[in-house]
C-alpha positions as CSV (number, residue, x, y, z in Angstrom):
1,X,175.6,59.5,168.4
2,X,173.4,62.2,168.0
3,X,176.2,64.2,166.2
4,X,176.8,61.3,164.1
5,X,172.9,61.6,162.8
6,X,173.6,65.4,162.3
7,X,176.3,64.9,159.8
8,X,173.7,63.3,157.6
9,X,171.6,65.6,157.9
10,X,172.0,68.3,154.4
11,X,170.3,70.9,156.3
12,X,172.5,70.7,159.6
13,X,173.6,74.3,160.0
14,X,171.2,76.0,157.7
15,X,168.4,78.3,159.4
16,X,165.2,78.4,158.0
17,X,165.8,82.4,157.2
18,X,169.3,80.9,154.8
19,X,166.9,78.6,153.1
20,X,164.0,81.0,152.9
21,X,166.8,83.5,151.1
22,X,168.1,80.8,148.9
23,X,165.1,79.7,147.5
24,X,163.7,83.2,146.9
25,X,166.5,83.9,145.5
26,X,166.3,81.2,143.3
27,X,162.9,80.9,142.3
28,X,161.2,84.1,143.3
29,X,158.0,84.4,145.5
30,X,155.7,83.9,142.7
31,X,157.0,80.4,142.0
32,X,157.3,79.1,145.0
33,X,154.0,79.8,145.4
34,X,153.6,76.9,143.1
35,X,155.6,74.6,144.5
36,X,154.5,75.7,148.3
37,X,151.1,77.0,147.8
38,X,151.1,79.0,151.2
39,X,149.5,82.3,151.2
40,X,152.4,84.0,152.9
41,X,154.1,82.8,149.3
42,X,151.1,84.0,147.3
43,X,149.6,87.4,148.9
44,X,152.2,89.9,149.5
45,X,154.9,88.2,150.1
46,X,157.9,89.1,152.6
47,X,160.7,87.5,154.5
48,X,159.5,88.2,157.6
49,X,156.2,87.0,157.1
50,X,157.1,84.0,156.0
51,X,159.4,83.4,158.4
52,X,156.8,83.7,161.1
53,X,154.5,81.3,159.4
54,X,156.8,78.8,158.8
55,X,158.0,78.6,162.3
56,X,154.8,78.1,163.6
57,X,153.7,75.8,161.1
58,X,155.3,72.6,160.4
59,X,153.7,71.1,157.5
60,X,154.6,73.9,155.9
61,X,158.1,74.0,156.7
62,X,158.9,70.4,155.8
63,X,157.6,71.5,152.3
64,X,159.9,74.2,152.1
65,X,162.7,72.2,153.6
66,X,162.0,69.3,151.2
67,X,162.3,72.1,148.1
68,X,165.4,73.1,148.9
69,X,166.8,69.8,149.1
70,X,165.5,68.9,145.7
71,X,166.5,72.1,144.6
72,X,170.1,72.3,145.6
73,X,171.5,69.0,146.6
């Protein structure tokens, strides 16, 4: 059953470093930093830094998580 669930899930497979990537990528740190206004975003930005933040932080993961859905599916 629980694999069932994960085969709804869009971001089932996807790290939070791939997502992190795309969205830079896509949108660059500055404006993310306006959709997810997180100082790791905002004040010298860097993947690593970011990374650690959002792993500890959940709020702020389920924003970035939530912009990459709207932004790519």
């Amino acid at each position: 059953m629980a694999d069932q669930e994960q085969v709804n899930n869009p971001l089932h497979g996807k790290t939070l470093e791939f997502i992190l990537k795309q969205l830079v990528w896509h949108y660059g740190w500055e404006e993310m930093g306006k959709y997810v206004k997180i100082a790791c975003f905002l004040n010298n930005p860097s993947l690593k830094s970011s990374l650690t933040f959002l792993r500890k932080t959940d709020w702020a993961r389920k924003k970035v998580e939530k912009l990459y859905l709207n932004t790519f599916h």
